[in-house]
ChimeraX commands (.cxc) that place a marker at each C-alpha (Angstrom):
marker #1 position 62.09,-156.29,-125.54 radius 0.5
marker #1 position 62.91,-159.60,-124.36 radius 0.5
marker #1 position 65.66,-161.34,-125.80 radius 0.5
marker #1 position 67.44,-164.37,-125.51 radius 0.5
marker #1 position 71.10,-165.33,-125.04 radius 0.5
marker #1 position 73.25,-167.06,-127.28 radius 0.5
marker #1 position 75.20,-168.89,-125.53 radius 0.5
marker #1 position 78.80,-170.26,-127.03 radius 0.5
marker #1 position 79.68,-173.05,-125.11 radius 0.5
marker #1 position 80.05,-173.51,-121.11 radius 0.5
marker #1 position 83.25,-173.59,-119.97 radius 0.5
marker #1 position 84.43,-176.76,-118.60 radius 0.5
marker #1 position 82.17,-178.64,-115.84 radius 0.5
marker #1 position 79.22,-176.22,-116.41 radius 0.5
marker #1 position 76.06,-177.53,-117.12 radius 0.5
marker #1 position 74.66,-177.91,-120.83 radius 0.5
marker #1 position 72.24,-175.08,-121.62 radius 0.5
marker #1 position 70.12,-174.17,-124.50 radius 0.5
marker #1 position 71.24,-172.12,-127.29 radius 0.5
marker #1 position 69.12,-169.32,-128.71 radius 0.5
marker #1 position 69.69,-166.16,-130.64 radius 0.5
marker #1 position 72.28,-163.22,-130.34 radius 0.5
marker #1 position 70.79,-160.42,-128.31 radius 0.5
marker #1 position 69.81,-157.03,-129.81 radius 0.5
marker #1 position 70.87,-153.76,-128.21 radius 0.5
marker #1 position 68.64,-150.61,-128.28 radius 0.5
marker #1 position 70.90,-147.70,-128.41 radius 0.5
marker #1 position 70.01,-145.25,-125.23 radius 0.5
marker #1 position 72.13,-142.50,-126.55 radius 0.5
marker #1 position 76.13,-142.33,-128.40 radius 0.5
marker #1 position 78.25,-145.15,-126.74 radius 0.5
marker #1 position 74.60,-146.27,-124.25 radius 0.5
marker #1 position 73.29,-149.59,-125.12 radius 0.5
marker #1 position 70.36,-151.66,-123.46 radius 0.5
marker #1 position 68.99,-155.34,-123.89 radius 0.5
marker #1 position 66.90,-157.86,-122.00 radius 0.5
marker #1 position 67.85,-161.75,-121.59 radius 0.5
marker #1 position 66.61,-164.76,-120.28 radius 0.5
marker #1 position 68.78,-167.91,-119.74 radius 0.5
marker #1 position 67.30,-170.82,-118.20 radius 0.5
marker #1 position 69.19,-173.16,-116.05 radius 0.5
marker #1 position 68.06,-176.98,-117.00 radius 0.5
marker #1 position 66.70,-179.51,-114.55 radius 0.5
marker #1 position 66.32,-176.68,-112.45 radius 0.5
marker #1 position 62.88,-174.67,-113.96 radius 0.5
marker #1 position 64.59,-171.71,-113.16 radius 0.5
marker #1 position 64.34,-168.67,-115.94 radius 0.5
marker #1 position 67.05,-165.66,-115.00 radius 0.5
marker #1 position 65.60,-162.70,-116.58 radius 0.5
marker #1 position 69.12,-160.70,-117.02 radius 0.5
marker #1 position 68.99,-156.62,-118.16 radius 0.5
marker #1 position 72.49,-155.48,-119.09 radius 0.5
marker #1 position 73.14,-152.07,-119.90 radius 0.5
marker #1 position 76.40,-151.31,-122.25 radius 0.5
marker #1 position 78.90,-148.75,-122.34 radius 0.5
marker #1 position 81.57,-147.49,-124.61 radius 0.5
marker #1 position 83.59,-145.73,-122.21 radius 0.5
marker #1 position 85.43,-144.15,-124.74 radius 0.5
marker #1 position 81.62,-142.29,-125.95 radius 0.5
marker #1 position 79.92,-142.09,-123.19 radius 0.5
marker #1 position 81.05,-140.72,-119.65 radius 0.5
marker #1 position 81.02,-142.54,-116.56 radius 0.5
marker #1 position 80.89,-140.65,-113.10 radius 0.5
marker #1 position 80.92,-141.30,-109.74 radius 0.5
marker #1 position 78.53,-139.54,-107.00 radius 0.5
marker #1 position 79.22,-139.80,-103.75 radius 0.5
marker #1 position 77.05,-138.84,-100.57 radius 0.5
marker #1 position 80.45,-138.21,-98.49 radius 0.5
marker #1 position 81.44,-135.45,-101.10 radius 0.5
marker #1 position 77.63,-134.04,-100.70 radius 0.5
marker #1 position 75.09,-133.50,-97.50 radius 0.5
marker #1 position 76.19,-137.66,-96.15 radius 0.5
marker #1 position 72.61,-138.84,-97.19 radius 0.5
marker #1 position 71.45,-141.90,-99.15 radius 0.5
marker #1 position 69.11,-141.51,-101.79 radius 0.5
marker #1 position 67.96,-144.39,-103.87 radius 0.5
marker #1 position 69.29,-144.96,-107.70 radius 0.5
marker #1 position 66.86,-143.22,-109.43 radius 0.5
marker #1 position 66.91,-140.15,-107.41 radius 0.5
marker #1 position 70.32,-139.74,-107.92 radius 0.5
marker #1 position 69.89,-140.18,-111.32 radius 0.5
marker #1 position 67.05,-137.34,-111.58 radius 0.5
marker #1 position 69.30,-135.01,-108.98 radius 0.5
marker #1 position 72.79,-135.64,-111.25 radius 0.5
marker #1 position 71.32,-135.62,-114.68 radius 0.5
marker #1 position 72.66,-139.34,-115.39 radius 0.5
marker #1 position 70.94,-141.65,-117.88 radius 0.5
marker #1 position 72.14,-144.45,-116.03 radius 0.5
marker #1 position 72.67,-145.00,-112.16 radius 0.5
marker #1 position 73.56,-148.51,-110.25 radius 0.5
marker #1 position 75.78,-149.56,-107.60 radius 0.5
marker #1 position 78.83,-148.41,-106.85 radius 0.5
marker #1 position 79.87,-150.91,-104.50 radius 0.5
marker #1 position 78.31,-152.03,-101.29 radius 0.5
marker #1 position 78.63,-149.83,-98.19 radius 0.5
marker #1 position 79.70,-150.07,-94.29 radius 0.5
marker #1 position 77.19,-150.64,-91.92 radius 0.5
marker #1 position 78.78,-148.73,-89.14 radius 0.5
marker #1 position 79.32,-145.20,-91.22 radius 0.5
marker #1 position 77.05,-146.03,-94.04 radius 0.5
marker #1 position 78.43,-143.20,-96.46 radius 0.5
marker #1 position 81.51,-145.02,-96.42 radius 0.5
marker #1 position 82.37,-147.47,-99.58 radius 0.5
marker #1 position 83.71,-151.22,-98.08 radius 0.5
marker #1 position 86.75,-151.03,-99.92 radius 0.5
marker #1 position 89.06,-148.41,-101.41 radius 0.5
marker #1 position 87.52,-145.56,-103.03 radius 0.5
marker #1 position 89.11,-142.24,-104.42 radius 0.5
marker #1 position 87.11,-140.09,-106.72 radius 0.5
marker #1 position 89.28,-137.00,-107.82 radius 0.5
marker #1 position 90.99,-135.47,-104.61 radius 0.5
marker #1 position 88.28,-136.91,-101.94 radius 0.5
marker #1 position 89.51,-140.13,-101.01 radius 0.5
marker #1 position 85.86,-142.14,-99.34 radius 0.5
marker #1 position 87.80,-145.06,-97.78 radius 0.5
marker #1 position 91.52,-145.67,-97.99 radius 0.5
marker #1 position 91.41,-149.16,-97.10 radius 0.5
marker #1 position 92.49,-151.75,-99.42 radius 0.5
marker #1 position 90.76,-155.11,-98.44 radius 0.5
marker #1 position 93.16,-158.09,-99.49 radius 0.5
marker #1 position 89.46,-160.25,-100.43 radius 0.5
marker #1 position 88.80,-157.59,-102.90 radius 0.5
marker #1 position 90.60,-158.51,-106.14 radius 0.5
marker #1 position 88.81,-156.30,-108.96 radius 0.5
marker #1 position 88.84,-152.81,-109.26 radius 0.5
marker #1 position 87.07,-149.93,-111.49 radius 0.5
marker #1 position 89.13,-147.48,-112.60 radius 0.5
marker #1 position 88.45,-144.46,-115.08 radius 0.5
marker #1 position 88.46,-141.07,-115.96 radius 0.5
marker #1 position 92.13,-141.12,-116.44 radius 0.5
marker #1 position 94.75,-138.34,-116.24 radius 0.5
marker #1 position 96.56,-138.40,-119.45 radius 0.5
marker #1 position 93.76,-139.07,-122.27 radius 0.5
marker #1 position 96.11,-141.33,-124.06 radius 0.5
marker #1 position 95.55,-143.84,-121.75 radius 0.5
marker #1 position 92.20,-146.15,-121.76 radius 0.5
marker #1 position 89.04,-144.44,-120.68 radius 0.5
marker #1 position 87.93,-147.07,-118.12 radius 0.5
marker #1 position 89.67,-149.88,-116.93 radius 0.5
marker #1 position 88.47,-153.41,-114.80 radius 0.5
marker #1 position 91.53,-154.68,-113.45 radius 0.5
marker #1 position 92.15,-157.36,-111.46 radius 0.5
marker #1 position 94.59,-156.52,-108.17 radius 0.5
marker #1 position 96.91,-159.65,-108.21 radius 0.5
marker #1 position 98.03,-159.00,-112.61 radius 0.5
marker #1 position 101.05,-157.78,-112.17 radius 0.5
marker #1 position 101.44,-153.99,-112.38 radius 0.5
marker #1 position 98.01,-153.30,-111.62 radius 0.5
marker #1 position 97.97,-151.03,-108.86 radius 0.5
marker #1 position 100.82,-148.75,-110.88 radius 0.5
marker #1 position 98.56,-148.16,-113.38 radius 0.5
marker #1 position 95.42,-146.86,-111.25 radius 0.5
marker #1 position 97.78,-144.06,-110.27 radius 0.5
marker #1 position 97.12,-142.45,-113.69 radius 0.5
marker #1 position 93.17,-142.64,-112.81 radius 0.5
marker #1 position 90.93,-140.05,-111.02 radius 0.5
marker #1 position 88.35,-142.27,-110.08 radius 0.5
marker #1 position 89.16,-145.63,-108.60 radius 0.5
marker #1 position 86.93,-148.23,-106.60 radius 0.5
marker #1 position 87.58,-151.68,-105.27 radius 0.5
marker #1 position 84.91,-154.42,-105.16 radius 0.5
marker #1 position 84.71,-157.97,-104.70 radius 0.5
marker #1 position 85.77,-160.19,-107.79 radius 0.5
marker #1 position 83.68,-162.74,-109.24 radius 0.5
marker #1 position 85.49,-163.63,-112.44 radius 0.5
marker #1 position 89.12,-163.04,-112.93 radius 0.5
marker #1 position 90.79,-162.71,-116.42 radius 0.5
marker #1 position 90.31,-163.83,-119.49 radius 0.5
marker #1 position 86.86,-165.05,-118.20 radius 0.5
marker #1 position 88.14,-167.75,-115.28 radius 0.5
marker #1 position 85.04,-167.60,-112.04 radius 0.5
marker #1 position 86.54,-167.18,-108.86 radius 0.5
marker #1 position 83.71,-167.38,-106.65 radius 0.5
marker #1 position 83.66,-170.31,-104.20 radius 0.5
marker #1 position 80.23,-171.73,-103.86 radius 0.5
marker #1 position 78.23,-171.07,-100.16 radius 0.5
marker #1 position 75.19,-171.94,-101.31 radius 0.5
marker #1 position 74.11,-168.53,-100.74 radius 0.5
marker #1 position 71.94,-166.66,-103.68 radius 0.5
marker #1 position 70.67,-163.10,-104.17 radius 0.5
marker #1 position 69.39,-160.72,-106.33 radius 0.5
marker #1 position 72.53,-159.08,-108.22 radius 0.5
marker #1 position 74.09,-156.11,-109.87 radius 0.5
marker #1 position 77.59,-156.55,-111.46 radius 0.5
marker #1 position 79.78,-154.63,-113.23 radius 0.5
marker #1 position 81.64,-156.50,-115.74 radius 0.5
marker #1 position 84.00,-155.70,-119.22 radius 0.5
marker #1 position 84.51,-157.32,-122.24 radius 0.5
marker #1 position 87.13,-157.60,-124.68 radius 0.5
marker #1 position 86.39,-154.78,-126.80 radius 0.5
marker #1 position 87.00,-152.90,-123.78 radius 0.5
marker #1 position 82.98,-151.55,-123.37 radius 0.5
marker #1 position 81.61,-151.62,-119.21 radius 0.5
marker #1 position 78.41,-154.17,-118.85 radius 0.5
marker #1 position 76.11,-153.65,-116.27 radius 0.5
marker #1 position 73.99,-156.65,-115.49 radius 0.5
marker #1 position 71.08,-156.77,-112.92 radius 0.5
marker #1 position 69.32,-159.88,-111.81 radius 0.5
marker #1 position 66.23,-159.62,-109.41 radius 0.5
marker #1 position 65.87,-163.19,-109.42 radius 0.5
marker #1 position 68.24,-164.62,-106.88 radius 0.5
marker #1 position 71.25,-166.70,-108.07 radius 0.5
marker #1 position 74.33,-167.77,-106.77 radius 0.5
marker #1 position 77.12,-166.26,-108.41 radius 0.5
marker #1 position 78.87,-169.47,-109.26 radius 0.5
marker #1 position 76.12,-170.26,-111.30 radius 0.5
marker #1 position 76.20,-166.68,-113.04 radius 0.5
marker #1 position 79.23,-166.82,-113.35 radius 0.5
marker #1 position 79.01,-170.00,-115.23 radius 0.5
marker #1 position 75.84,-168.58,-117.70 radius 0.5
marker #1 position 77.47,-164.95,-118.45 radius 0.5
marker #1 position 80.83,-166.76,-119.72 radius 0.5
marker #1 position 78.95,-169.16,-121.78 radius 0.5
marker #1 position 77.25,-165.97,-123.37 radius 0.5
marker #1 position 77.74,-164.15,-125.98 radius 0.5
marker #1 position 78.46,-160.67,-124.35 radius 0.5
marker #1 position 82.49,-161.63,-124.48 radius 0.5
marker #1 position 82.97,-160.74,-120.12 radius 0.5
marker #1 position 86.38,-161.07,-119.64 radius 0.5
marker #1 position 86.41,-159.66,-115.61 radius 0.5
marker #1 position 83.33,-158.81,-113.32 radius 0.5
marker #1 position 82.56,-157.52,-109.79 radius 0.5
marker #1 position 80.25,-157.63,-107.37 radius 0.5
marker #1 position 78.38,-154.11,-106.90 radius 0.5
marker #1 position 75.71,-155.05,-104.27 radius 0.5
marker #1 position 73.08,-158.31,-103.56 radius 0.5
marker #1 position 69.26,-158.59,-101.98 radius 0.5
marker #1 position 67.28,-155.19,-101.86 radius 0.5
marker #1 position 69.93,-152.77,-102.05 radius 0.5
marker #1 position 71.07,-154.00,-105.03 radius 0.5
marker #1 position 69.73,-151.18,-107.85 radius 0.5
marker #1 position 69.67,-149.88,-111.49 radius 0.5
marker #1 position 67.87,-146.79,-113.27 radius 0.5
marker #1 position 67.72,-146.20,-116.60 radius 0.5
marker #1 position 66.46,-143.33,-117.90 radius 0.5
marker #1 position 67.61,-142.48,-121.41 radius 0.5
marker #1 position 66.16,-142.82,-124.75 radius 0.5
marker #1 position 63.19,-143.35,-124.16 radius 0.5
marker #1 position 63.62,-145.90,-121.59 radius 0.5
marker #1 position 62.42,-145.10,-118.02 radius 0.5
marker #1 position 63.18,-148.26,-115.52 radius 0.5
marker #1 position 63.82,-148.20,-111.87 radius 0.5
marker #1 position 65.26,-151.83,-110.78 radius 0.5
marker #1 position 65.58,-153.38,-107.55 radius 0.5
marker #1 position 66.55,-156.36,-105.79 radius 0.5
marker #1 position 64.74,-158.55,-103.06 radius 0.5
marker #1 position 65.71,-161.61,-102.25 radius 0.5
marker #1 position 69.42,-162.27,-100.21 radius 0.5
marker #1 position 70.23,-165.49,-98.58 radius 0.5
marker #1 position 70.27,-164.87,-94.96 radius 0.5
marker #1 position 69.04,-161.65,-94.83 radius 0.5
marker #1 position 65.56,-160.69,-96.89 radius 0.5
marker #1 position 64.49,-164.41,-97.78 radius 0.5
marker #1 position 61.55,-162.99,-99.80 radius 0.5
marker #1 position 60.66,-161.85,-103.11 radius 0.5
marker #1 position 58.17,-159.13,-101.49 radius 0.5
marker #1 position 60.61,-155.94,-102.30 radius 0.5
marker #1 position 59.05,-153.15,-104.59 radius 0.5
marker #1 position 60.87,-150.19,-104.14 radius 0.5
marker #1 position 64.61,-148.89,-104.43 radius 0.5
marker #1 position 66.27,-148.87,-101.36 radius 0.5
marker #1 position 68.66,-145.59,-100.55 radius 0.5
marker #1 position 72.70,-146.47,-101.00 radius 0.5
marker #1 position 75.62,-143.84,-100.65 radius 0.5
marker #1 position 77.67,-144.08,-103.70 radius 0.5
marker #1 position 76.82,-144.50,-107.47 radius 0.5
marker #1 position 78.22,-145.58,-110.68 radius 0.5
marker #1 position 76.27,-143.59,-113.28 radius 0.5
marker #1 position 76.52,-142.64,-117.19 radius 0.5
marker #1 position 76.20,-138.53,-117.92 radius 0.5
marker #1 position 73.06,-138.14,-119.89 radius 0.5
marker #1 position 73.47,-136.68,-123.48 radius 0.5
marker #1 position 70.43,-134.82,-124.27 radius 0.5
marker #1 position 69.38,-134.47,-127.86 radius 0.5
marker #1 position 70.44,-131.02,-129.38 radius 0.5
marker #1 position 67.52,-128.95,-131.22 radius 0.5
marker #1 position 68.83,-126.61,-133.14 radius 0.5
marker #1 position 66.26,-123.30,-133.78 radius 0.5
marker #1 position 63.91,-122.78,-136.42 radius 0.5
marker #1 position 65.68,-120.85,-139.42 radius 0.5
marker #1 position 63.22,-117.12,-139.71 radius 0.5
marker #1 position 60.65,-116.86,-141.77 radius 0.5
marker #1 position 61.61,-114.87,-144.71 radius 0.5
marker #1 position 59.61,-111.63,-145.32 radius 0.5
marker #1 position 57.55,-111.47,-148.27 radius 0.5
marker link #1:1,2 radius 0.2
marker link #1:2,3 radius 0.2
marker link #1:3,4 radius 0.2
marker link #1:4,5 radius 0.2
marker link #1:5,6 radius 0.2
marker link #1:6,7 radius 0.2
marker link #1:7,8 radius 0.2
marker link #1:8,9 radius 0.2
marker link #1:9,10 radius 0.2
marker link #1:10,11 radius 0.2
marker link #1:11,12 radius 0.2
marker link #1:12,13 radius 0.2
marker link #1:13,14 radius 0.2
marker link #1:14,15 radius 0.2
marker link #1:15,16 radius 0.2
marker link #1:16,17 radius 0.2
marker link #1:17,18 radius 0.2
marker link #1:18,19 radius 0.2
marker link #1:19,20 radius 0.2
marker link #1:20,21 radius 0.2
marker link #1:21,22 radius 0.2
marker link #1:22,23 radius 0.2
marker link #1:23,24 radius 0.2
marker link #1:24,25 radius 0.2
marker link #1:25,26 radius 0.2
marker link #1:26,27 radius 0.2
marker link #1:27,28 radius 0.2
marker link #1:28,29 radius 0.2
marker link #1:29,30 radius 0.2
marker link #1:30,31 radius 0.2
marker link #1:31,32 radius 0.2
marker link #1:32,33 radius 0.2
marker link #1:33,34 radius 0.2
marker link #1:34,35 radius 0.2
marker link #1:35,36 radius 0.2
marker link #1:36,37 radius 0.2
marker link #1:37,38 radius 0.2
marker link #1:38,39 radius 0.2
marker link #1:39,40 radius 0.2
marker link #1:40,41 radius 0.2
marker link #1:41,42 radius 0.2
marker link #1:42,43 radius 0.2
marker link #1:43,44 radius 0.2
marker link #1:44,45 radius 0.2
marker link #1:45,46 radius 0.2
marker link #1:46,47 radius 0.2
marker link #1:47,48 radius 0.2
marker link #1:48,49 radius 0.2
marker link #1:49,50 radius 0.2
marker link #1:50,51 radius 0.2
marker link #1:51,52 radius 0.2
marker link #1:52,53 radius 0.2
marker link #1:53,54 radius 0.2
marker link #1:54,55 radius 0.2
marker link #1:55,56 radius 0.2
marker link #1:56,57 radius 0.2
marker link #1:57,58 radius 0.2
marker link #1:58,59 radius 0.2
marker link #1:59,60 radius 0.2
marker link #1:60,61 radius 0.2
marker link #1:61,62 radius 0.2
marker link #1:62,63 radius 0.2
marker link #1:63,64 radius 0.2
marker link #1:64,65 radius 0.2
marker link #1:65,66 radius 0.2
marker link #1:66,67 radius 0.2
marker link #1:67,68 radius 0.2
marker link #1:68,69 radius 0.2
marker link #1:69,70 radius 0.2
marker link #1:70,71 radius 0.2
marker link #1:71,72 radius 0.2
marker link #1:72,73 radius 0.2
marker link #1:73,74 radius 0.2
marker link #1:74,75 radius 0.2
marker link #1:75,76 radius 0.2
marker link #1:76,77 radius 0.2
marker link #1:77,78 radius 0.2
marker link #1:78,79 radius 0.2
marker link #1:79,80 radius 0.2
marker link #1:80,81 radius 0.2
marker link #1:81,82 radius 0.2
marker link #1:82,83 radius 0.2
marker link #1:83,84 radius 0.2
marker link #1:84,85 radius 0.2
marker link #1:85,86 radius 0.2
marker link #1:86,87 radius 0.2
marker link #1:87,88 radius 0.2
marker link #1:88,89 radius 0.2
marker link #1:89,90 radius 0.2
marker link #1:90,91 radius 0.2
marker link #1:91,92 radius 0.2
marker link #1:92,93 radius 0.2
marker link #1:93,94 radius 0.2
marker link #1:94,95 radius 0.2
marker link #1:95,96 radius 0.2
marker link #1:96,97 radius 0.2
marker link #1:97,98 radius 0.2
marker link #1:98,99 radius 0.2
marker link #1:99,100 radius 0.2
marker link #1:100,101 radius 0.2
marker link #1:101,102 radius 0.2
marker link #1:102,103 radius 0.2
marker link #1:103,104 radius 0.2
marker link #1:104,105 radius 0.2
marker link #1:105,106 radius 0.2
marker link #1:106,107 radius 0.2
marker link #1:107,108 radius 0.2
marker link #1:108,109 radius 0.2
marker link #1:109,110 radius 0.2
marker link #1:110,111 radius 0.2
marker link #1:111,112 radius 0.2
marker link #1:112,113 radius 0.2
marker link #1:113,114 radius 0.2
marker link #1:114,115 radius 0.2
marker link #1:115,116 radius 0.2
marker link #1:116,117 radius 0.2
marker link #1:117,118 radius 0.2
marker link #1:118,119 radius 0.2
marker link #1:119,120 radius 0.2
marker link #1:120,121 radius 0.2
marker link #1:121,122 radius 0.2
marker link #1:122,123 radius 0.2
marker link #1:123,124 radius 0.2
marker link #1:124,125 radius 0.2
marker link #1:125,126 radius 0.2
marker link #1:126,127 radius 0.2
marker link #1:127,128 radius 0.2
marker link #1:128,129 radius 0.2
marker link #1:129,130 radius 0.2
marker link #1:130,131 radius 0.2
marker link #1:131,132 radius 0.2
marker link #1:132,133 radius 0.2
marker link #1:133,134 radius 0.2
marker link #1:134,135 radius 0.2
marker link #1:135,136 radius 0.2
marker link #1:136,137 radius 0.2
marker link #1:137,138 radius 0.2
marker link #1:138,139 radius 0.2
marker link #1:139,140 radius 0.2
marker link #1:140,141 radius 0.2
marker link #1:141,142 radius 0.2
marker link #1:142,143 radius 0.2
marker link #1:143,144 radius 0.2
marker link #1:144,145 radius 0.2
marker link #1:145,146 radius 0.2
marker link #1:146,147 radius 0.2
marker link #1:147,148 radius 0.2
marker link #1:148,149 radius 0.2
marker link #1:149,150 radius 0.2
marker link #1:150,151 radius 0.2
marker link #1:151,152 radius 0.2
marker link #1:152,153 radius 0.2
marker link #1:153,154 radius 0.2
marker link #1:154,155 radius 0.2
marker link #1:155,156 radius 0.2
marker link #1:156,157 radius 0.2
marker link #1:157,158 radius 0.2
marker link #1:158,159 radius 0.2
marker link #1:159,160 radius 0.2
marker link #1:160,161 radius 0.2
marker link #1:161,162 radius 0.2
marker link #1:162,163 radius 0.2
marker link #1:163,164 radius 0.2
marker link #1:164,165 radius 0.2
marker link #1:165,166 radius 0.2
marker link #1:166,167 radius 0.2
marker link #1:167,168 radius 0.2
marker link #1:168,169 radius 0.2
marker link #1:169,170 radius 0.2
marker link #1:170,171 radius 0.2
marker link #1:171,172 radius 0.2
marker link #1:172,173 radius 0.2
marker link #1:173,174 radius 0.2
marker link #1:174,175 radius 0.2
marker link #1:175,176 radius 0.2
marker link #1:176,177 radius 0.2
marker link #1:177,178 radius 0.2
marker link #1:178,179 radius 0.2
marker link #1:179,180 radius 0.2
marker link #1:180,181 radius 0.2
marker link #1:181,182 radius 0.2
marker link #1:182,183 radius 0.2
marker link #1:183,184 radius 0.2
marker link #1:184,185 radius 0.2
marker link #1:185,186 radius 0.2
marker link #1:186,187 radius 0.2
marker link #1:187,188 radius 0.2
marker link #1:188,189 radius 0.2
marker link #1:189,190 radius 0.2
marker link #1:190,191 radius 0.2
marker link #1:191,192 radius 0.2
marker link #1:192,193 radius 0.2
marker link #1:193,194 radius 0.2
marker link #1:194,195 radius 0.2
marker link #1:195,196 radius 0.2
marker link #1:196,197 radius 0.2
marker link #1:197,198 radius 0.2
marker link #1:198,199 radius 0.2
marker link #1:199,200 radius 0.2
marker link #1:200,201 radius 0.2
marker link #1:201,202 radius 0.2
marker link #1:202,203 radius 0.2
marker link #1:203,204 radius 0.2
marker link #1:204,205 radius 0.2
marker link #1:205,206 radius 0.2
marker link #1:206,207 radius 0.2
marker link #1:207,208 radius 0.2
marker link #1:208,209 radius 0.2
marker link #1:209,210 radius 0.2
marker link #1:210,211 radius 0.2
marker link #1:211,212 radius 0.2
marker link #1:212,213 radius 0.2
marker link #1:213,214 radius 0.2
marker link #1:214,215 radius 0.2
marker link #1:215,216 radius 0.2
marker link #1:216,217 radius 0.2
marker link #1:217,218 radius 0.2
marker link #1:218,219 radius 0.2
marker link #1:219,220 radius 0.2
marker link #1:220,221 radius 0.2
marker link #1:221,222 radius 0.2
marker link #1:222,223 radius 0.2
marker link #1:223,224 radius 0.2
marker link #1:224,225 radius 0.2
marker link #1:225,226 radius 0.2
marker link #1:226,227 radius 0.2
marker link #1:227,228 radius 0.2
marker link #1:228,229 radius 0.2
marker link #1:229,230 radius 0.2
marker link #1:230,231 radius 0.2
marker link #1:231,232 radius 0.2
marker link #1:232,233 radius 0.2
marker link #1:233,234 radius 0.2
marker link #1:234,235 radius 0.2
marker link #1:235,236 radius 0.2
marker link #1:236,237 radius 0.2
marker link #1:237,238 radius 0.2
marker link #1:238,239 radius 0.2
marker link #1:239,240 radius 0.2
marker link #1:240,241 radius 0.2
marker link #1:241,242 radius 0.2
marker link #1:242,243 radius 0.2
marker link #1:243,244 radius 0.2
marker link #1:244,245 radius 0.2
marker link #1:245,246 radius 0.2
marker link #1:246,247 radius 0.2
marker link #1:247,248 radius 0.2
marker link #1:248,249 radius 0.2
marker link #1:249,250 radius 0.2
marker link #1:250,251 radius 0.2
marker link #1:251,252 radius 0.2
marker link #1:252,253 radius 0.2
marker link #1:253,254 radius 0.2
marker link #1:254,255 radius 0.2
marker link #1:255,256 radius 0.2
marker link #1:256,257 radius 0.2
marker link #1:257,258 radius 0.2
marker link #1:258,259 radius 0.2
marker link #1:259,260 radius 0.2
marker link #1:260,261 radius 0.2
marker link #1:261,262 radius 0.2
marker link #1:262,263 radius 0.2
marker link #1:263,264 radius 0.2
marker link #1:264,265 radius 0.2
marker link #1:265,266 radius 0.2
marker link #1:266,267 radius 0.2
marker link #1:267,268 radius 0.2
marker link #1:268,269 radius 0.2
marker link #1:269,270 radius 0.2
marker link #1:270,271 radius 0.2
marker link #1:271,272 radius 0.2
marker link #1:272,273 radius 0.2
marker link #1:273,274 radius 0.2
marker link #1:274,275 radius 0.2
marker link #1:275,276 radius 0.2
marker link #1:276,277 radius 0.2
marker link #1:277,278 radius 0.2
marker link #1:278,279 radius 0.2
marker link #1:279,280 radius 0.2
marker link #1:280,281 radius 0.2
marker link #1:281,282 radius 0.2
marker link #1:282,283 radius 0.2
marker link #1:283,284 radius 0.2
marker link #1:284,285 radius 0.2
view
């Protein structure tokens, strides 16, 4: 299913683009929703073919999986989707190169703390599966909002990344004129997670600039991972997709990547599977 964004408007200095129809979501499973869309950057003859996965946090659960709390080995997406029964697997975050099981920023999940480093460039952070259940399922806050880092106290699961858009919906990337292939993690304002995967390579300014204009409402986003590592599996009603990235500036200058690279940590969605119930007996003449 490809689709096409509507897009509401750039925010001001982005460039004009064009304005096609709202996107349809195919439901994966309760609270799992999946869509395809293209934007196209003008004067450029550039088409970004976009798949964005969405998630009521509040239906569907999110969990974390990391190789630190397991045997210390990388496995790509998709096989830690198949090994952790998760209908969705991506990113968690990019990883050190030095100890490779190790998350860049902070990262607690339950009791096992990965990496207790805060890193002052990292401004957003993931937060969810919270302690008392009155509180919001999953949050994307941004580090500098006051009273942020109170509130992740009340989470079991919390992971810092790098930010690209601050909120309400305000980029904060400086442009480098560096581009890559892209997974993001992103929320709107009805409070649902978006995951959005490029494999053609962009720089985030401009992405930045084409998700606000869109119609998926992104009010904050991170940066999960760029170039070949960058990954997302789907595998959930019906749908069976393993993504990867290629291209990073700097780094893998090529579009010649096929497979899923192995990363440490994952962001996934627990897989609901369908419940049959049994056949009623045949009654006995």
């Amino acid at each position: 299913m490809v689709l096409v964004l509507l897009l509401t408007g750039p925010p001001p200095g982005a460039a004009q683009t064009s304005a096609p129809a709202q996107p349809g979501w195919r439901v994966l499973q309760p609270g799992l929703e999946y869509t395809r869309l293209k934007f196209e950057a003008p004067g450029k003859g550039t088409t970004f073919d976009l798949h964005v996965v969405r998630i009521d946090p509040r239906v569907a659960r999110l969990r974390a999986v990391l190789a630190s709390e397991l045997d210390g080995q990388k496995r790509t997406a998709g096989r830690w989707a198949e090994e952790h029964d998760l209908a969705v697997t991506t990113n968690l975050g990019m990883f050190n190169l030095e100890n490779q099981a190790e998350h860049t920023g902070f990262l607690r999940h339950g009791e096992h703390t990965n990496s207790a480093r805060w890193v002052k460039d990292y401004q957003s952070v993931l937060a969810f599966d919270p302690l008392d259940g009155k509180d919001p399922p999953a949050l994307v806050l941004d580090l500098d909002a006051p009273g942020a880092r109170e509130r992740l106290d009340g989470y079991r699961t919390v992971v810092q990344n790098l930010r690209l858009i601050k909120g309400p919906g305000r980029s904060v990337w400086r442009d480098n004129r560096r581009k890559w292939s892209e997974v993001l993690l992103a929320d709107d304002e009805a409070g649902r997670i978006l995951l959005v995967f490029s494999r053609t390579p962009v720089s985030m300014p401009e992405l930045n600039r084409m998700l606000l204009a869109s119609s998926l409402g992104i009010q904050r986003a991170m940066h999960l991972e760029g170039g070949p590592e960058a990954s997302l599996s789907i595998h959930a009603g019906g749908l069976d997709l393993d993504l990867c990235g290629s291209y990073e500036s700097g780094f893998f200058e090529n579009d010649s990547n096929a497979r899923q690279w192995p990363i440490p940590n994952v962001l996934g969605v627990e897989r609901v599977r369908p419940v049959v119930c049994p056949s009623a007996p045949t009654p006995t003449p």
